[in-house]
C-alpha positions as CSV (number, residue, x, y, z in Angstrom):
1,X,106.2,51.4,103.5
2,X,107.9,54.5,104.8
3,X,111.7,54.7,103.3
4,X,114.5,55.8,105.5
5,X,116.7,58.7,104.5
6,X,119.4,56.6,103.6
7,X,117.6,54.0,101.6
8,X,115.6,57.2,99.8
9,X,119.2,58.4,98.9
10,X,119.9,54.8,97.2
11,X,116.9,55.1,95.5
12,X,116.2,58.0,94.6
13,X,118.0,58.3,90.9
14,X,116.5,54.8,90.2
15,X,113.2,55.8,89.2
16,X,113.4,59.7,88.8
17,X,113.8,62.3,91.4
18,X,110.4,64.0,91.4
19,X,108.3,60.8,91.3
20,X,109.7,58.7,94.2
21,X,109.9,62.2,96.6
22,X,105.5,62.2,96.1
23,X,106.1,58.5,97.5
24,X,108.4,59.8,100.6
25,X,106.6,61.8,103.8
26,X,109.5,64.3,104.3
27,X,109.5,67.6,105.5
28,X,111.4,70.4,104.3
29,X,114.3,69.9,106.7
30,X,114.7,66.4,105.4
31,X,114.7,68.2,101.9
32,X,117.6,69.4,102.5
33,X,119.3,67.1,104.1
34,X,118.8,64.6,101.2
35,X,120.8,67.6,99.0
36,X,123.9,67.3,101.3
37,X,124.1,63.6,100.9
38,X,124.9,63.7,97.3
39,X,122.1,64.5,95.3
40,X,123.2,67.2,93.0
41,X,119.9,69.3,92.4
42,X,118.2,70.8,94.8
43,X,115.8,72.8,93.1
44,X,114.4,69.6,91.8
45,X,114.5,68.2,94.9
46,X,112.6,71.5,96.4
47,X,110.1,71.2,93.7
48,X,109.6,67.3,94.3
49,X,108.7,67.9,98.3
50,X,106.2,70.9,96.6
51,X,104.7,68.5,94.8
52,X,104.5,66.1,97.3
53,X,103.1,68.6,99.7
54,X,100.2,69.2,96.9
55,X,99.1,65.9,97.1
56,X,99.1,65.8,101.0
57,X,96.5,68.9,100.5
58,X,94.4,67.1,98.3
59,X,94.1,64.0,100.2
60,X,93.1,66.5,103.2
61,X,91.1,68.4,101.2
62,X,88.6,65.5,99.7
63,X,88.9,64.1,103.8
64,X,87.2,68.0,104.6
65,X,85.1,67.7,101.7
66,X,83.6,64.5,102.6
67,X,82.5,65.3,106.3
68,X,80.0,67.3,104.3
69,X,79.1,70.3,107.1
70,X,77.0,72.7,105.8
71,X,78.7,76.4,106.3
72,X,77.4,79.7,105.9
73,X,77.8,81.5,102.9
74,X,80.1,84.3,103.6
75,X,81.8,82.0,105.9
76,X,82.8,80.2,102.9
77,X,83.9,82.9,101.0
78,X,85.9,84.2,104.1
79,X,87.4,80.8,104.1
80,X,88.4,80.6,100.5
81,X,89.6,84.2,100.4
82,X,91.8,83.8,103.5
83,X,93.5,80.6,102.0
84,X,94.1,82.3,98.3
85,X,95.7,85.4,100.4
86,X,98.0,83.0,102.3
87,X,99.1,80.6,99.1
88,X,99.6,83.9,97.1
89,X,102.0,85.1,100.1
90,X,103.8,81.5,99.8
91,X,104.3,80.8,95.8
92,X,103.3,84.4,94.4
93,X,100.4,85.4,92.7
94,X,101.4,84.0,89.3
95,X,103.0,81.2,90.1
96,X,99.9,79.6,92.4
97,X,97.1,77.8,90.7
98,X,93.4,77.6,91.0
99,X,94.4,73.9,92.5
100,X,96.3,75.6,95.0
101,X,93.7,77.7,96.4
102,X,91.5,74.7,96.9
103,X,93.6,72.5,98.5
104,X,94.9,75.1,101.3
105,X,91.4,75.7,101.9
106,X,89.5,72.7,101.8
107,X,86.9,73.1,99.2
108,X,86.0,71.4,96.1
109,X,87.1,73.2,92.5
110,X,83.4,73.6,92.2
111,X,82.9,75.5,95.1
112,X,85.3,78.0,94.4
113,X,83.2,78.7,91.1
114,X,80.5,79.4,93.0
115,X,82.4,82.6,94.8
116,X,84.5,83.4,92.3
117,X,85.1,83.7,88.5
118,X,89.1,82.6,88.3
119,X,92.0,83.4,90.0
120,X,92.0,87.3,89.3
121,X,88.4,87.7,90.9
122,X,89.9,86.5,94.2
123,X,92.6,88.7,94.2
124,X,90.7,91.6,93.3
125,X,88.5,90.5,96.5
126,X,91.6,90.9,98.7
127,X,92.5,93.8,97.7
128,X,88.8,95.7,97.6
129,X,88.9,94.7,101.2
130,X,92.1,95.8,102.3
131,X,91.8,99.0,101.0
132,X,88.5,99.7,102.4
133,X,89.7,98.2,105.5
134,X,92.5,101.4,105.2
135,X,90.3,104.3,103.6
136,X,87.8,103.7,106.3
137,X,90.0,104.0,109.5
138,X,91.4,107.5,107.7
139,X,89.0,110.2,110.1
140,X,89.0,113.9,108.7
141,X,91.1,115.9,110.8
142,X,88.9,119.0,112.6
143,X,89.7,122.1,114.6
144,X,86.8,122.3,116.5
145,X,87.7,119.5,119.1
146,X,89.4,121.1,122.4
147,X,90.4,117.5,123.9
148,X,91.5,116.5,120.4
149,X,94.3,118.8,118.7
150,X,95.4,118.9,115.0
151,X,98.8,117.3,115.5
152,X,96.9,114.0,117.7
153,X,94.5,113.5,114.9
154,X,96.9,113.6,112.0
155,X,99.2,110.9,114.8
156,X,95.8,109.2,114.8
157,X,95.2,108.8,111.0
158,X,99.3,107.6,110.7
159,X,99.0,104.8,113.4
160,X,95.9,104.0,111.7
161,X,97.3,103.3,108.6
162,X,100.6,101.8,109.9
163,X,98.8,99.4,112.2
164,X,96.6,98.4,109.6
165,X,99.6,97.3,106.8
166,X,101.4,95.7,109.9
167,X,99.0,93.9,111.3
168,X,98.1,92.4,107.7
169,X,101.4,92.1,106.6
170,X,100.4,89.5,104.2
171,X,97.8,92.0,102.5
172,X,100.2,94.5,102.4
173,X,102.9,92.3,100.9
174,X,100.3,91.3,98.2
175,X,99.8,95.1,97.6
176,X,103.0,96.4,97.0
177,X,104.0,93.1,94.9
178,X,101.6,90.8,93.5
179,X,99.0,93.2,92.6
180,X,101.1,95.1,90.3
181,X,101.6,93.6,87.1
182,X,98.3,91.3,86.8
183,X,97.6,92.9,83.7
184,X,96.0,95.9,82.4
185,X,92.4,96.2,84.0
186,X,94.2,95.3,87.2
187,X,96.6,97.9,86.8
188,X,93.4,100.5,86.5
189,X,91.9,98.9,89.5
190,X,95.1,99.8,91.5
191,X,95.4,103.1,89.9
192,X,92.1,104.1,91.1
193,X,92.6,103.2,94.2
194,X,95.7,105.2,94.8
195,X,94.1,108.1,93.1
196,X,91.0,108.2,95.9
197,X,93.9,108.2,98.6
198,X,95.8,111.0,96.6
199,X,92.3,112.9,96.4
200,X,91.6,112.2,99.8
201,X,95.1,113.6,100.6
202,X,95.0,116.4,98.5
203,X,91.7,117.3,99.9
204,X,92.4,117.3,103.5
205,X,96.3,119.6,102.5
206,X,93.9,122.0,101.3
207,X,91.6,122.2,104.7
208,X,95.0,122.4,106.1
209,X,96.6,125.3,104.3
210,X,92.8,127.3,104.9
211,X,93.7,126.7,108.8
212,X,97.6,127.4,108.2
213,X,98.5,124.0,109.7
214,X,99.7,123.3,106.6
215,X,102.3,125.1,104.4
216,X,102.1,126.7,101.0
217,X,102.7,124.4,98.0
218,X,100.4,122.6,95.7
219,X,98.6,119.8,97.5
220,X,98.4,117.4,94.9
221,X,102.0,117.5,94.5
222,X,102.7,117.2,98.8
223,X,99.9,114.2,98.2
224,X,101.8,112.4,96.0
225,X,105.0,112.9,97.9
226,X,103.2,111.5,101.2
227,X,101.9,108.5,99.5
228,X,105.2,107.6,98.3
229,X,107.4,108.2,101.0
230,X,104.5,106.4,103.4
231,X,104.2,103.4,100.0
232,X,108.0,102.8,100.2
233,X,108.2,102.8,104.4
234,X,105.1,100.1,104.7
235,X,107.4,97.7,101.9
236,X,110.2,97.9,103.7
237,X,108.4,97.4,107.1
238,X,107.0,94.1,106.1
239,X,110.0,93.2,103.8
240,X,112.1,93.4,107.2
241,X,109.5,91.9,109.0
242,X,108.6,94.8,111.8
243,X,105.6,93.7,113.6
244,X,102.7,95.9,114.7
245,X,104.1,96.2,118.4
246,X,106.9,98.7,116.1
247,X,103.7,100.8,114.9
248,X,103.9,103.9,117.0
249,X,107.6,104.1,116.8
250,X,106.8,104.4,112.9
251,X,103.9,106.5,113.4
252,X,106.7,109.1,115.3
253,X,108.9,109.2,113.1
254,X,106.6,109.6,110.0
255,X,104.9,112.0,111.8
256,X,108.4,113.7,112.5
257,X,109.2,113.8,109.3
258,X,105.8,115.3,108.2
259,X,106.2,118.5,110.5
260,X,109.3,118.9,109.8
261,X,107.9,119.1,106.3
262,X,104.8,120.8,105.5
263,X,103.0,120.4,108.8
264,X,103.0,123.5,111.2
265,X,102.7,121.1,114.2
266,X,105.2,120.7,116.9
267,X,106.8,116.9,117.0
268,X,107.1,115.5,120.3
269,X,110.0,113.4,120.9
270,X,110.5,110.0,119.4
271,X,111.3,107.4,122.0
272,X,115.0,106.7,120.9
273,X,115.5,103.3,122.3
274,X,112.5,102.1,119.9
275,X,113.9,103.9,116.6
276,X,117.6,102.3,117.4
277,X,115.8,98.8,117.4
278,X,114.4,99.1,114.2
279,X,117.7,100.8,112.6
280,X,119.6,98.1,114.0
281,X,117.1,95.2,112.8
282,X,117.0,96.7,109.3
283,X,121.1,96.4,109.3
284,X,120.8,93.1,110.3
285,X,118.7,92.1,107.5
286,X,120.7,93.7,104.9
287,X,124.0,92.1,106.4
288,X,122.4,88.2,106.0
């Protein structure tokens, strides 16, 4: 029988907080409204509706598994990949289990084993495919295109990049945060990674400086500036929670800042209304 929110109150320290909350269908506003009532904890109480939740996903999750539909390979994976990235956006990487990634997507604990080894393989997944998804929209940057000048195909390669981590701000968040830390392969998986973009970079400052759009300096030094000026911007971006409609206003400014820099391209104007927006949203966030 479903308990009111009153009687749960009652209740509630009879038989143990996080037991009788997997026995009540409340949502997270009810949560917390059953803290303001006079239950003293909660975190406990938070971590009761979790678990709670948990089992919800099971039960849905042996309901999907029983229709029994066959689905394509890669379909599958696609499916189990995009329910691992959206559990690690919601608990964090280390706190979310193998359980987890199952339930949010459906699948038996069997099937997962199929795609992929543990919990690291499907991160690793993610992130292979993010940063492919980025390396690949990055277009060399020629001279010998009259309709297409220097300073519109390095704007090109910026929005490219800045659309990418704002359109998959979950990816991005992932990134910059879970990623980091995993353990020690990991932390060589990432570090190649970066090094292709610096080498990428560094290859495309020197083409630069041989057709003077770029100034003098040592290119794997103004590579590793870029990438962390442009690392740092793309965290704070998502961590404010700019959306990809604020991608070219970005793209100006970085560009802006670039040519101000070691670019010998002329900036054109950023459109001021859009750059006060942003300014004022990332105040607003820091006020709260």
């Amino acid at each position: 029988m479903q308990l009111t929110l009153t009687s749960a109150v009652d209740r509630l320290p009879e038989s143990g907080l996080r037991c009788k909350l997997l026995r009540l269908q409340l949502g997270d506003t009810d949560v917390t409204r059953l803290g303001s009532c006079g239950v003293n904890s909660t975190p406990a109480l938070r971590a009761g509706y979790l678990d709670w939740e948990m089992a919800q996903r099971r039960a849905k999750t042996r309901k999907k598994i029983g229709s029994g539909a066959a689905i394509p390979k890669e379909e599958r994976r696609q499916q189990i990949l995009k329910a691992a990235r959206d559990v690690f956006v919601k608990r964090g990487y280390h706190q979310t289990t193998i359980d987890d990634i199952v339930a949010e997507a459906g699948v038996a604990r069997g099937t997962y084993y199929l795609y992929f080894e543990d919990k690291r393989a499907v991160l690793a997944d993610l992130i292979d495919r993010f940063a492919a998804h980025i390396t690949m929209g990055i277009q060399r940057i020629t001279t010998d295109e009259a309709e297409r000048s220097v300073s519109l195909q390095v704007r090109e390669n910026i929005r490219t990049v800045v659309g990418i981590c704002l359109k998959e701000r979950s990816m991005t968040k992932i990134l910059f945060t879970d990623a980091t830390g995993v353990d020690s392969d990991f932390h060589r998986k990432l570090s190649t990674f970066y090094d292709s973009v610096v080498q990428l970079l560094t290859e495309s400052l020197k083409d630069g400086q041989a057709l003077g759009i770029v100034r003098d300096g040592e290119p794997r030094v103004l590579a590793y500036l870029t990438l962390g000026a442009l690392k740092e911007l793309l965290y704070q971006a998502v961590a404010l929670g700019l959306t990809e409609e604020t991608a070219d206003v970005l793209t100006q400014q970085i560009f802006a800042f670039l040519a101000e820099g070691y670019l010998r391209v002329t900036p054109p104007q950023a459109p001021r209304t859009a750059s006060d927006s942003i300014g004022q949203l990332a105040k607003s966030r820091r006020s709260k």
